[in-house]
C-alpha positions as CSV (number, residue, x, y, z in Angstrom):
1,X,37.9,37.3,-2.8
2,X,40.4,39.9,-3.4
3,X,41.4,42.6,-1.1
4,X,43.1,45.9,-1.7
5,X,46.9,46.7,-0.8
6,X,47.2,50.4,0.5
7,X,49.4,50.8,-2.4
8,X,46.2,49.7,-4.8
9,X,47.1,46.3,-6.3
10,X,45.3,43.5,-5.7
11,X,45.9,40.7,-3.5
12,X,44.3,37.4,-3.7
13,X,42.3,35.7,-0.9
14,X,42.8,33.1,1.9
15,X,42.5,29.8,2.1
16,X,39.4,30.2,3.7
17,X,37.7,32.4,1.0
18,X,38.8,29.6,-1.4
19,X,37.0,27.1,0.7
20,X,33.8,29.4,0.8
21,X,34.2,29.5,-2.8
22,X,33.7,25.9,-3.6
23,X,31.5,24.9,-1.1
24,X,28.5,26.0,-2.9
25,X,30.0,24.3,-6.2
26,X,30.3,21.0,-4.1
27,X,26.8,21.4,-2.8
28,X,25.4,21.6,-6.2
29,X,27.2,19.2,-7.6
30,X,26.1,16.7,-4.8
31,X,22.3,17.4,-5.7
32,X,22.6,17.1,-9.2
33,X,23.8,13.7,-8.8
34,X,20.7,12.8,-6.5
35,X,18.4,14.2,-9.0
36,X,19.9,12.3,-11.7
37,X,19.8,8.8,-9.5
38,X,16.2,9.7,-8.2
39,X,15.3,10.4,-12.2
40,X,17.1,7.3,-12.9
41,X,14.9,5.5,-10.3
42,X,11.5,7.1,-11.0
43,X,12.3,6.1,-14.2
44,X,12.9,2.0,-13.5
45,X,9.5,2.5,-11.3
46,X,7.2,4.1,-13.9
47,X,8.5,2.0,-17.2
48,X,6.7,-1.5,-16.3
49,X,3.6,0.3,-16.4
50,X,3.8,2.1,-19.0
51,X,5.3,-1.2,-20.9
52,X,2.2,-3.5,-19.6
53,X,0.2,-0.4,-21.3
54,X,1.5,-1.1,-24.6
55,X,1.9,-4.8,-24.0
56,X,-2.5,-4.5,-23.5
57,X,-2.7,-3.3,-26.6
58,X,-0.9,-6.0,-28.5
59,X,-2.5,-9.2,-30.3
60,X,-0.9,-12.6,-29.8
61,X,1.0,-12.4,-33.2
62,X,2.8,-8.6,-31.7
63,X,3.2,-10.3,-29.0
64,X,5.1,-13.3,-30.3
65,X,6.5,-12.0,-33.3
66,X,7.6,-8.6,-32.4
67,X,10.2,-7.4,-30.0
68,X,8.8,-7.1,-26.3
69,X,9.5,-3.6,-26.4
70,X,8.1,-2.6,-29.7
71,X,5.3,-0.3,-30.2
72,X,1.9,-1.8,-30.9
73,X,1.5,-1.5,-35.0
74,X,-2.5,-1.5,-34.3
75,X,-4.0,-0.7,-30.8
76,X,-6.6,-3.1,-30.0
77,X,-8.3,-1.0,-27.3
78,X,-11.4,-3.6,-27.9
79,X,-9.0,-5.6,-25.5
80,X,-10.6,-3.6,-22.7
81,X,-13.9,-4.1,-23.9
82,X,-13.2,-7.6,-24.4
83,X,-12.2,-8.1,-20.7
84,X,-14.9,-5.9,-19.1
85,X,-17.6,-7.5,-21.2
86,X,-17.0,-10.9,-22.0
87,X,-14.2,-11.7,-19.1
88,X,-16.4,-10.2,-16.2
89,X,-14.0,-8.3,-15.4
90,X,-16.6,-5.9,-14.1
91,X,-18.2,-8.3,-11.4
92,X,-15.2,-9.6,-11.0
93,X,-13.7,-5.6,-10.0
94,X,-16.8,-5.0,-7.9
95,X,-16.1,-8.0,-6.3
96,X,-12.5,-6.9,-5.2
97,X,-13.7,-3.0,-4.7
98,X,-15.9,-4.7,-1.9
99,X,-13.9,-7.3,-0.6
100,X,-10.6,-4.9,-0.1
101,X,-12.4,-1.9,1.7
102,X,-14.6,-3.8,4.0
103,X,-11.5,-5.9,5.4
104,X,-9.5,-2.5,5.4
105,X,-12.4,-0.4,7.3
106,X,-12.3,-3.5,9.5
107,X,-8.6,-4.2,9.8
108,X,-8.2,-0.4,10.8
109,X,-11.3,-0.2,13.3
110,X,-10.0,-3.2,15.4
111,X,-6.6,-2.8,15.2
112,X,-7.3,0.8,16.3
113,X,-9.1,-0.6,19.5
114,X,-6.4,-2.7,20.1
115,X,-3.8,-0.3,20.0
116,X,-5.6,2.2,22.3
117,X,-6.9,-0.4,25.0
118,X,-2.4,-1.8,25.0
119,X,-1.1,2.1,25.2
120,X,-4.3,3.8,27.0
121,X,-6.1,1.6,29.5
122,X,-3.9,-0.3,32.3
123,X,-4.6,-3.5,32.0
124,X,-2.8,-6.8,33.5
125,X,-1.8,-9.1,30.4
126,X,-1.9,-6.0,27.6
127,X,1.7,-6.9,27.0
128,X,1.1,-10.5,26.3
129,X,-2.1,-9.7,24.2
130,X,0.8,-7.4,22.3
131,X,3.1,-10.1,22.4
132,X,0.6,-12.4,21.0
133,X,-0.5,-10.2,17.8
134,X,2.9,-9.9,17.0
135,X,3.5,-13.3,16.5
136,X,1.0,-13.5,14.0
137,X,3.8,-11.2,12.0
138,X,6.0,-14.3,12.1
139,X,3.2,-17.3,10.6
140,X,3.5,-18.2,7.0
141,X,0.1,-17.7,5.3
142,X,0.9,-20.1,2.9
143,X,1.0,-22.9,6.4
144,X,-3.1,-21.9,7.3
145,X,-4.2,-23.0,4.5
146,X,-5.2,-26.7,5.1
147,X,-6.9,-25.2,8.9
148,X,-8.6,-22.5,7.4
149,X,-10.3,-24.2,4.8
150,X,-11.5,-27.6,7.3
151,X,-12.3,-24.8,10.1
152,X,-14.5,-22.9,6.9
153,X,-15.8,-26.3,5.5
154,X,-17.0,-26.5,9.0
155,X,-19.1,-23.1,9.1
156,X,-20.3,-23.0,5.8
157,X,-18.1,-20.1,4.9
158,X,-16.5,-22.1,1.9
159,X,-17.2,-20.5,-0.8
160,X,-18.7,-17.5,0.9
161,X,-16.9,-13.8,0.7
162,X,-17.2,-13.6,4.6
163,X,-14.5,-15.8,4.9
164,X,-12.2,-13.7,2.3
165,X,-13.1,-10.8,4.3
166,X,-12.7,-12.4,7.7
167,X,-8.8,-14.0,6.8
168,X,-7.6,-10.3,5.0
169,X,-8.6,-8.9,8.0
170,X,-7.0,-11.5,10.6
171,X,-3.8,-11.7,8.7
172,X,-3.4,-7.8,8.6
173,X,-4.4,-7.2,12.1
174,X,-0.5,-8.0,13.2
175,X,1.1,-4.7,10.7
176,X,-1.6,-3.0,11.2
177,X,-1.0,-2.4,15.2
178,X,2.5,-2.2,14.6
179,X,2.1,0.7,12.5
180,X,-0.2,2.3,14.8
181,X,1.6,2.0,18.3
182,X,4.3,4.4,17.6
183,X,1.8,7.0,17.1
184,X,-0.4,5.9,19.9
185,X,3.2,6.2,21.9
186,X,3.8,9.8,20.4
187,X,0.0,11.0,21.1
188,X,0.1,13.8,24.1
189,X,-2.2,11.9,27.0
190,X,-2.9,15.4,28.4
191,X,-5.6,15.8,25.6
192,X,-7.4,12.8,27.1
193,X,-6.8,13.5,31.0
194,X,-8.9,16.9,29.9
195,X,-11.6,14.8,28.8
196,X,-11.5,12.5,31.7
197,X,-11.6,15.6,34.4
198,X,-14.7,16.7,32.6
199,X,-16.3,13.3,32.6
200,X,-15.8,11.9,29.7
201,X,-16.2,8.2,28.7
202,X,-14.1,5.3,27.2
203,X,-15.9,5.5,24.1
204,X,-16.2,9.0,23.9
205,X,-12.4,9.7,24.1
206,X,-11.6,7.0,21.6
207,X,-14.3,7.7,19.1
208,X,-14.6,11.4,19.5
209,X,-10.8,12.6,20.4
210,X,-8.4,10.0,19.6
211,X,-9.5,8.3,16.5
212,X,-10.0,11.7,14.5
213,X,-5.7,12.6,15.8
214,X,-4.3,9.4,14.2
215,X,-6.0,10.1,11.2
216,X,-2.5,10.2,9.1
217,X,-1.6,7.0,10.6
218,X,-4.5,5.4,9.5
219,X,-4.5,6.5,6.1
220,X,-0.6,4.5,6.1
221,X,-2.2,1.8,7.2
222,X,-5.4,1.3,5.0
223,X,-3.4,2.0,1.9
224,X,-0.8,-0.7,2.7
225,X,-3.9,-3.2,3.7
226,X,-5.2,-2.2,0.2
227,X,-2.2,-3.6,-2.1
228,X,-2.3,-6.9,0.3
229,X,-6.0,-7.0,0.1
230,X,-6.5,-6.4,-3.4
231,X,-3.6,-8.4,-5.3
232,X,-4.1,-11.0,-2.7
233,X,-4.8,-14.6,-4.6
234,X,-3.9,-17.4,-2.7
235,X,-6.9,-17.0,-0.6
236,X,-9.3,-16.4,-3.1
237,X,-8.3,-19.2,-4.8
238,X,-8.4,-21.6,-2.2
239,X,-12.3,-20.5,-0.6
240,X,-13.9,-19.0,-3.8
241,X,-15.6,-21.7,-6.2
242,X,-18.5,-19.7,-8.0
243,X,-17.6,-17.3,-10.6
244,X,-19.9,-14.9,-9.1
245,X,-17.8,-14.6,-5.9
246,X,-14.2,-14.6,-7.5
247,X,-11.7,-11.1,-7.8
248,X,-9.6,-9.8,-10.4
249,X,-6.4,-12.1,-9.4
250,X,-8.4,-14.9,-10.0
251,X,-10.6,-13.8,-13.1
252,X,-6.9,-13.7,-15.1
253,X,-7.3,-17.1,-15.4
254,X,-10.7,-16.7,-17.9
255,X,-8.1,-16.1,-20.0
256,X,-6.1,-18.7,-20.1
257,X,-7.0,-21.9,-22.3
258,X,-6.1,-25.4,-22.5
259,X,-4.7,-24.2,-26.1
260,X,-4.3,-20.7,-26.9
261,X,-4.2,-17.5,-24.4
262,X,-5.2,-14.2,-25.1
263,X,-2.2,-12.0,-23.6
264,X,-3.4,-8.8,-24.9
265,X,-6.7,-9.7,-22.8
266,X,-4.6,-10.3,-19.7
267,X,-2.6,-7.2,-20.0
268,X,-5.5,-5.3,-20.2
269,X,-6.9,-7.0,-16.9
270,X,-3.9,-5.9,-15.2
271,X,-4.0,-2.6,-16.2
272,X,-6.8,-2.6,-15.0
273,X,-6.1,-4.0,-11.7
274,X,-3.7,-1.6,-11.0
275,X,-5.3,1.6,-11.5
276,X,-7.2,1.9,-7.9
277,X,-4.3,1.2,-5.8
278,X,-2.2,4.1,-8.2
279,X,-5.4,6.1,-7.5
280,X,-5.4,5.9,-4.1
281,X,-1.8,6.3,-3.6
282,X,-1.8,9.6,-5.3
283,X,-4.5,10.4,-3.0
284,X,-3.6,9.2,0.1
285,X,0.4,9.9,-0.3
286,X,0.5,13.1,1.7
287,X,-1.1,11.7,4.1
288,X,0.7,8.3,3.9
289,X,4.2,10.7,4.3
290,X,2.6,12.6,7.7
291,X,1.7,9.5,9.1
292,X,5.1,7.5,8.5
293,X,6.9,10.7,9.9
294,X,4.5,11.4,12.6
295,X,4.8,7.6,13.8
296,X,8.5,7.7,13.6
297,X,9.4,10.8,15.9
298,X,8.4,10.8,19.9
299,X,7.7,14.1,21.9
């Protein structure tokens, strides 16, 4: 900045109007470079898709005779056909459309109860009921296989979706209250004391004024029980026998033979497979965002 002498010439600036100066030049230059790593990143994150795109398009000889990252010379978009047709892929998507959202809805439900009766109700022994579900965070699911399949040969449920439905849901419960007690923590109690004074019930305040506020929370929760639920495979492949009852993990494997393997087939399945979890991320993302920052800041 320059100033004027009485005399009229010009005299340079401070120190301090330097500074001024280039601060804004610094500040700039700062977020360019985090645009260019977050590009960068975004970048690393959205190629293996669009790579197992191209890859489902691909024949066995492109896919052994070309480079992996060459462009398909003929599309075979009968791949997709193939799979949904012939592969029962289509059972087998219904199959884990069903399975994932009725262990989510139930995951959320009774983890929700859970979380209100610890941080609502007083209650000797919530802490040790809390104490207990967060131990199931620490149990390899690999390790309950051999007892959950003699306690399901036991019941019946071998072979059954109930007991796909009923081990998502038990080995999600853990997360799933650990997501929602800081929000339950954060939530104003004077909302509920109102309802109490004018004679309102358990069930009412939880149903009515409590579930619909941690709304955002629960949408954080039921999309990370999604990915778990849905590329889940362990399970599925341990209970599920009959074709009829088996998910889109597990249906992959139609396509591999003793001899040969169709990998355009399998790419196309995964494709596939990953389309309703990207669909309901891009849905459920703002509301994923509100609820992580709503559960991470008290008062």
């Amino acid at each position: 900045m320059e100033t004027v002498k009485p005399d009229g010439a010009p005299r340079i600036g401070n120190g301090l109007d330097t500074k001024l100066v280039s601060k804004p030049i610094v500040n700039r230059l700062a977020y360019g470079i985090m645009y260019v790593f977050l590009i960068l990143v975004a970048v690393f994150q959205i190629f293996p898709i669009i790579w197992l795109f191209l890859f489902s398009l691909k024949s066995n000889q492109e896919v052994f005779n070309m480079s992996p990252f060459s462009l398909p010379e003929n599309p075979k978009w009968e791949n997709y056909a193939k799979v949904w047709t012939e592969g029962n892929i289509s059972l087998y998507f219904i199959n884990s459309v069903t399975y994932t959202l009725a262990a989510v809805i139930m995951t959320v439900v009774l983890a929700s109860m859970v979380t209100f009766a610890i941080t609502r109700l007083h209650w000797k022994g919530s802490r040790l009921v809390l104490g207990l579900f967060m131990v199931g965070l620490m149990i390899p699911v690999h390790s309950t296989l051999i007892p959950l399949f003699s306690t399901f040969t036991n019941i019946n449920l071998i072979d059954n979706p109930i007991s796909i439905i009923l081990t998502y849901t038990a080995f999600n419960l853990p997360i799933t209250i650990m997501i929602l007690l800081g929000f339950y923590e954060a939530l104003p109690r004077e909302v509920e004391e109102a309802a109490v004074m004018d004679g309102a019930s358990i069930h009412h305040i939880f149903f009515k004024i409590t579930l619909p506020m941690t709304m955002p929370v629960m949408a954080t929760a039921a999309i990370i029980n999604m990915i778990y639920n849905w590329n889940e495979f362990v399970f599925v492949n341990t209970f599920i026998s009959s074709d009829s009852f088996k998910t889109l993990t597990v249906g992959i494997q139609n396509f591999i033979g003793q001899y040969t393997t169709d990998w355009g087939a399998i790419g196309a399945t995964l494709v596939i497979s990953i389309l309703p979890i990207l669909i309901a991320f891009l849905i459920l993302s703002n509301r994923i965002v509100e609820g992580i920052a709503s559960g991470s800041v008290k008062g």
